[in-house]
DOTORBA-635312 format. One record per residue: residue in three letters; x, y, z of N, C-alpha, C in turn. Coordinates in steps of 0.02 Angstrom, whole numbers, plus 50000, padded with zeros to 5 digits. Layout:
<recs>
alaXYZXYZXYZ/...
</recs>
This chain:
<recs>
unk494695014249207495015011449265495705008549250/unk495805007449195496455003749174497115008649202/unk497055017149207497635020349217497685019649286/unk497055018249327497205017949392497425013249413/unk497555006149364497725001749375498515001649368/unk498615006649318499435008349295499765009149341/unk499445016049363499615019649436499665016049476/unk499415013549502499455006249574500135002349558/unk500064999849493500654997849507501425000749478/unk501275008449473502075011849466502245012649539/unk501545013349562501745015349643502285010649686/unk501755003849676502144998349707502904996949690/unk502964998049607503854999849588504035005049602/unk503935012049626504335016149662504095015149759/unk503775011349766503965010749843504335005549846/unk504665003249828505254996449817505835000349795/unk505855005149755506325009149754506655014949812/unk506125017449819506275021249882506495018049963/unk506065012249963506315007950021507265004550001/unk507345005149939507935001049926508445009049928/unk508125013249895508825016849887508665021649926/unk508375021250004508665024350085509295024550070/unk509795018150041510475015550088510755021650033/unk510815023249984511245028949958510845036349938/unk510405037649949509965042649929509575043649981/unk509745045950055509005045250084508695050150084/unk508735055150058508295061250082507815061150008/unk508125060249923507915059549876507325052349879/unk507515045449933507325040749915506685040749967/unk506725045350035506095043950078505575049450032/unk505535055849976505145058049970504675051849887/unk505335048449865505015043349824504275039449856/unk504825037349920504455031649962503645033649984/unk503725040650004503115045150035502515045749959/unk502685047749909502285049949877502065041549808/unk502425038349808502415031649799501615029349847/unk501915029649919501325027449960500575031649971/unk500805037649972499945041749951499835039549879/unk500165040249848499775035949761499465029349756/unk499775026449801499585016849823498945017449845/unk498915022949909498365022749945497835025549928/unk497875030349859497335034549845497075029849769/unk497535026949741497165021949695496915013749709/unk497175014249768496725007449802495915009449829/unk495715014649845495285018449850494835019049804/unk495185018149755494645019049684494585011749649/unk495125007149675495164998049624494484995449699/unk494504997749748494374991849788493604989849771/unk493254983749793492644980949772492144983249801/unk491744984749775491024987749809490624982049820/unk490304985149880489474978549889490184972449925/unk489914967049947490064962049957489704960050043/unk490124953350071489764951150125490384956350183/unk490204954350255490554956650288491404956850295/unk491564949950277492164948350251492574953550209/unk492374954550153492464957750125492674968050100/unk492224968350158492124977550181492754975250247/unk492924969350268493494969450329494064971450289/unk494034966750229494734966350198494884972450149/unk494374975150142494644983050091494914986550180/unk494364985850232494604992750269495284992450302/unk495484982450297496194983050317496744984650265/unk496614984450195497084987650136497034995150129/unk496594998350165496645003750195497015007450211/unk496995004250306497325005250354498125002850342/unk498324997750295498924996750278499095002750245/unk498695003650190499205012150162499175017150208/unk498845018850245499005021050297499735022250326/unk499775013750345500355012150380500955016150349/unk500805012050296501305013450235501525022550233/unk501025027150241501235032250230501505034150299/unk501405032550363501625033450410502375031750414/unk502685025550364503355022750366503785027750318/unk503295030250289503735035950227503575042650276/unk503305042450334503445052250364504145049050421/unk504065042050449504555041150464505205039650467/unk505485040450396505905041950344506295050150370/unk505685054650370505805058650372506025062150438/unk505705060950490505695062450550506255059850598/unk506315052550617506755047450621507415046050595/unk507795046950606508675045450572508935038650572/unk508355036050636508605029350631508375025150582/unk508205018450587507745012350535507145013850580/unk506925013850610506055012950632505665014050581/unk505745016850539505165015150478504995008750440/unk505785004450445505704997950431504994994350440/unk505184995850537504564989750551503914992450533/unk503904998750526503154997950494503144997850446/unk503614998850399503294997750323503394987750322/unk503584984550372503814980050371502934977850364/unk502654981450435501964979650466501304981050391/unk501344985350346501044989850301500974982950255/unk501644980650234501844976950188501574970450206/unk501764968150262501204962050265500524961950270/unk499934964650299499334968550281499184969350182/unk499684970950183499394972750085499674967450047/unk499984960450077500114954950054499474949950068/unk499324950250135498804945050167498034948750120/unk497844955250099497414954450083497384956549991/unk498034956249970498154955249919497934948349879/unk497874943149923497684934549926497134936249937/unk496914937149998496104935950027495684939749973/unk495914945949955495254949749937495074946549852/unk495554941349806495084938649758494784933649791/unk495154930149815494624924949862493984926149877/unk493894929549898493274933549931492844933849869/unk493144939749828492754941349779492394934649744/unk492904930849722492714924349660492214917949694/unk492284919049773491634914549838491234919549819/unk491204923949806490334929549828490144930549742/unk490254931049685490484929449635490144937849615/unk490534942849628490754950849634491354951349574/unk491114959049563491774959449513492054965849505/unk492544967949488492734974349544492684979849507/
</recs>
């Protein structure tokens, strides 16, 4: 599990890259941004906690639905000329902050281990 742990977080440093270098690269920086976010979303898939209380199965299915988001803000990169991808990766990004907090919380109250 440790490479998937790698992976998770090269992802998170090339979706910070790709969101940053839109402003001079955008066509090179939205396919960063896109494949950054299917990597986020497909190794959160494999880190997230099994078993727990209800709480818990909320907060994986909303770190989910954030990569989700997230990949929706990288097709709208593509599609879009304008910023509208902003607000949702704006929306993605807060979702995978709020349960970035909650979900050890959770875990270390139910005393689970991932």
């Amino acid at each position: 599990m440790k490479i998937v742990s790698v992976i998770n977080m090269l992802s998170w440093v090339a979706l910070l890259c790709g969101a940053v270098g839109r402003m001079s690269y955008p066509q090179e920086a939205a396919w960063v941004f896109l494949v950054a976010a299917l990597s986020l979303t497909v190794t959160q898939f494999f880190l997230r906690v099994r078993g727990g209380n209800a709480v818990l199965k909320r907060l994986v299915v909303q770190q989910m639905i954030s990569g989700c988001v997230l990949i929706g803000a990288g097709v709208l990169m593509f599609t879009h000329t304008r910023n509208e991808w902003i607000a949702v990766m704006f929306i993605g990004t807060l979702l995978q902050l709020y349960t970035a907090f909650r979900i050890p919380q959770e875990v270390e109250k139910q005393g689970l281990t991932k």
